[in-house]
C-alpha atoms as one frame of an Amber mdcrd trajectory, in Angstrom:
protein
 131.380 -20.113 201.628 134.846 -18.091 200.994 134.865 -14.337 201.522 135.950
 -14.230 197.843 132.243 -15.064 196.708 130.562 -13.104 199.174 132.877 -10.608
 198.213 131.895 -10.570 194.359 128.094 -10.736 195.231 128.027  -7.699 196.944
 130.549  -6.015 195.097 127.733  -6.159 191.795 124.901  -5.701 194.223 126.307
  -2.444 194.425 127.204  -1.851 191.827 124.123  -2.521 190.015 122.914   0.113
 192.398 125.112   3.149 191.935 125.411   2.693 188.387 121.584   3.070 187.778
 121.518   5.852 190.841 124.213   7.757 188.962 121.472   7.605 185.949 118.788
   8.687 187.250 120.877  11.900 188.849 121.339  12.499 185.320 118.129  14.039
 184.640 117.977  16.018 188.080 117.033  19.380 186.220 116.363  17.921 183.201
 112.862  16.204 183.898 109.780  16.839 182.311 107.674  18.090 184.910 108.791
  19.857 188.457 107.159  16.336 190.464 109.373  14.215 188.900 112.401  16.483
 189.296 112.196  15.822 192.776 110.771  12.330 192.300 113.607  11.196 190.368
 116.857  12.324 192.470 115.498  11.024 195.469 114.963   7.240 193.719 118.474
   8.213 192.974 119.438   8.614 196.627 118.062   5.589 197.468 120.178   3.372
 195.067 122.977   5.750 196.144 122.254   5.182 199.789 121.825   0.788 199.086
 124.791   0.816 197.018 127.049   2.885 200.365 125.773   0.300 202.464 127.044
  -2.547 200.352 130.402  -0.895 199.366 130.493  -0.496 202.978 129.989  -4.036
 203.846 131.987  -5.672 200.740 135.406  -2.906 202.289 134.874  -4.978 205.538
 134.276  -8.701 204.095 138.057  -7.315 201.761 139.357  -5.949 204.975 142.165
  -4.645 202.857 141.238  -0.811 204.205 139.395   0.143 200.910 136.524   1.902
 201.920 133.392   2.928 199.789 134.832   5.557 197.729 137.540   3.453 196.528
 134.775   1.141 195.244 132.995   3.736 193.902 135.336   6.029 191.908 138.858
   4.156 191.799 138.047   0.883 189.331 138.779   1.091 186.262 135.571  -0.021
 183.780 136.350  -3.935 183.820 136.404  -4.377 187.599 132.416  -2.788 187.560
 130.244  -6.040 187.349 126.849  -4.295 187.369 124.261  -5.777 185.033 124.094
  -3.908 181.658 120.425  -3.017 181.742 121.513  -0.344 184.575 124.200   1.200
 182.291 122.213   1.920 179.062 121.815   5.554 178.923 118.075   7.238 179.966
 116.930   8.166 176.058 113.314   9.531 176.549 111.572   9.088 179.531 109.683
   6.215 178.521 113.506   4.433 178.696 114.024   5.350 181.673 110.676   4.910
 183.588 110.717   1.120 182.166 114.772   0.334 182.801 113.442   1.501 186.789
 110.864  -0.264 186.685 112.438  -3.700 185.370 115.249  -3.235 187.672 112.779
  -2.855 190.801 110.748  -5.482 189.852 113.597  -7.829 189.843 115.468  -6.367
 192.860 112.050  -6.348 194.923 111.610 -10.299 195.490 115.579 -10.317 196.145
 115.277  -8.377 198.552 112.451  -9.615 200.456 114.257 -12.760 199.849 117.675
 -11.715 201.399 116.045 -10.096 204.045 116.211 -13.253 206.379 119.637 -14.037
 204.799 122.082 -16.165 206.833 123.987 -12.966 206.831 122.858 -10.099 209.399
 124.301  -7.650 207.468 123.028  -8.200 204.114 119.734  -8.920 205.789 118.909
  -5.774 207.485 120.162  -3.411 204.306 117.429  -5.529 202.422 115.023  -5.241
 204.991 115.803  -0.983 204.918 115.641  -0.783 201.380 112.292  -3.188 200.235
 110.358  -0.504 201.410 112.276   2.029 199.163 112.061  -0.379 195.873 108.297
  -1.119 197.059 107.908   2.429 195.731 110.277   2.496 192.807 108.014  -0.485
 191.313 104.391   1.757 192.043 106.372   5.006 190.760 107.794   4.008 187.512
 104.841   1.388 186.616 102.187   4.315 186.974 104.480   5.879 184.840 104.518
   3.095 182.292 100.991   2.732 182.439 100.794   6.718 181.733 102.896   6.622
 178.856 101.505   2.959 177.205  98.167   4.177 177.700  98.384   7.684 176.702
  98.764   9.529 173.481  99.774   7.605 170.287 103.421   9.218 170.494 103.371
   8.211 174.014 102.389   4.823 173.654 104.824   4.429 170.091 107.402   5.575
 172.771 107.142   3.166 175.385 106.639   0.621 172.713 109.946   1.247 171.798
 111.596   1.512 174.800 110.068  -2.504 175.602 111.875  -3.044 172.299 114.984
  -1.178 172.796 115.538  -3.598 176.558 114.244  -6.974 175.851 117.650  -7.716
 175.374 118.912  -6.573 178.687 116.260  -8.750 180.822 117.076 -11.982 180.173
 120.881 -11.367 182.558 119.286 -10.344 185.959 118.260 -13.822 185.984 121.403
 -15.693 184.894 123.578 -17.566 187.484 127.013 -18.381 187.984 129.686 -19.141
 190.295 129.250 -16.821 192.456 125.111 -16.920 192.552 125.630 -20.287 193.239
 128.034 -20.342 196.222 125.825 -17.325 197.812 122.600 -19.335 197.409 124.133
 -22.586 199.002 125.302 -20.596 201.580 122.029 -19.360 201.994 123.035 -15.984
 201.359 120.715 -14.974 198.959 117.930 -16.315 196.594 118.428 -18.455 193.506
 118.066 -15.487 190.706 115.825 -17.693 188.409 113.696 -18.526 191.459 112.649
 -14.711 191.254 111.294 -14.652 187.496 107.700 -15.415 188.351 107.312 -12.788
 191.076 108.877 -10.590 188.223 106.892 -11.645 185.451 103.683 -11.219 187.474
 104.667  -7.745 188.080 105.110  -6.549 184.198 102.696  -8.360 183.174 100.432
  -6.994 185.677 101.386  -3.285 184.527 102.136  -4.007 180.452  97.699  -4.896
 180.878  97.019  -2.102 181.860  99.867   0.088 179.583  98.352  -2.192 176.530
 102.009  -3.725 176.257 103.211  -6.665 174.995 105.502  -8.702 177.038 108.979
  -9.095 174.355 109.860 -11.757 173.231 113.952 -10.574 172.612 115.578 -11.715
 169.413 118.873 -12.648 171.083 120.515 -11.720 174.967 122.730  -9.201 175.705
 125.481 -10.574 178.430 128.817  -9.364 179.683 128.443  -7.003 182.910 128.389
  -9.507 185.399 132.230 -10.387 184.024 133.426  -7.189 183.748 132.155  -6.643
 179.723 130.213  -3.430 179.139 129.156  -0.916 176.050 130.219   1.574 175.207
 127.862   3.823 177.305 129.219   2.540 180.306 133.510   4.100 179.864 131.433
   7.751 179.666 129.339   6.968 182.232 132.241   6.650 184.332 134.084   9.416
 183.383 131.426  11.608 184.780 131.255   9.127 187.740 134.613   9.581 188.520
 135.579  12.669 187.453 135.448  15.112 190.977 137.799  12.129 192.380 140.378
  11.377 189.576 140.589  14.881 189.228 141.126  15.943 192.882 142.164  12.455
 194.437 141.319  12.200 198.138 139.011  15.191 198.121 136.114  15.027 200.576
 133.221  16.994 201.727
């Protein structure tokens, strides 16, 4: 397999990561009850703490002396390739405990997956961080089951939030070049080949929430190439703005 693959998988791996980490920091302060304003930056470290890992790894695979800030905070918006569900801003908290719980649904089997990867490396940062998402999934589905099986403007809430992402879904699963050399290389797993552990998992939680699995009018596609909404160039400009204002600054 060429580095150049390997390169781009873990490159949007990590992204993926620190774009929904950087989301969830967002409501540090902000959440609705004391628990989850602890709960919620901490799920936010651990993306954080995944995504370092990869950035990490994908500066070595480059080895053109990047290192994981330059990954982080010195792309411009088109070189990101993070899927766009991770990107969509929080709205209520019914968004945001369903976009976590999606995302950890599908990264769960991935990782479990890529945890006896043909490469070491990638293997033992999945093997680290399944037990992290293993909790992500049981935090944010009790949540969902809360909120769906609550009071009426709880459950209208999460209703729309299953609305509001159906369209976002359908691209954790897609495949491409790069999927494709990274899964012949035995890498890591054939995306599609984790939609039934996934499916099992919402549908598992949507019973119990009284939720209907979507059935989304049309796909929303683009981050994996570099094509993102307009949430995303704000997003960013928070991301980025310690580092583009004080370039080189460290702790």
């Amino acid at each position: 397999m060429a580095n150049d693959a390997l390169l781009a998988f873990v490159v949007r791996l990590a992204d993926d990561h620190l774009i929904l980490g950087h989301r969830l920091s967002e409501w540090c302060g902000h959440a609705p009850m004391l628990e989850e304003d602890l709960a919620m930056p901490n799920m936010a470290l651990d993306l954080i703490g995944q995504a370092r890992a990869l950035y990490q790894y994908a500066a070595e695979i480059e080895g053109k002396g990047r290192t994981e800030d330059d990954f982080a905070y010195l792309r411009r918006e088109r070189e990101y390739t993070n899927c766009l569900m991770v990107e969509r801003p929080n709205g209520d908290f019914a968004h945001t405990m369903l976009r976590q719980l999606y995302f950890a649904a599908f990264m769960e089997p991935m990782l479990r997956a890529m945890a006896v990867s043909k490469d070491e490396t990638l293997a033992g940062i999945a093997a680290k961080a399944v037990k992290e998402v293993a909790y992500h999934i049981r935090h944010a589905g009790e949540w969902v089951i809360r909120l769906g099986d609550g009071t009426e403007e709880s459950a209208a809430r999460m209703k729309q939030a299953v609305q509001d992402l159906a369209p976002y879904v359908d691209e954790l699963f897609d495949a491409d070049a790069v999927t494709r050399a990274v899964v012949a290389a035995g890498v890591a797993p054939d995306p599609a080949a984790l939609r039934h552990s996934f499916d099992r998992t919402i549908t598992t939680i949507f019973s119990e929430a009284f939720l209907d699995m979507p059935a989304a009018p049309f796909v929303q596609r683009g981050g994996r190439d570099g094509r993102h909404g307009e949430a995303m160039g704000y997003l960013l400009a928070d991301l980025q703005h310690m580092q583009r204002t004080f370039p080189g600054a460290v702790w």
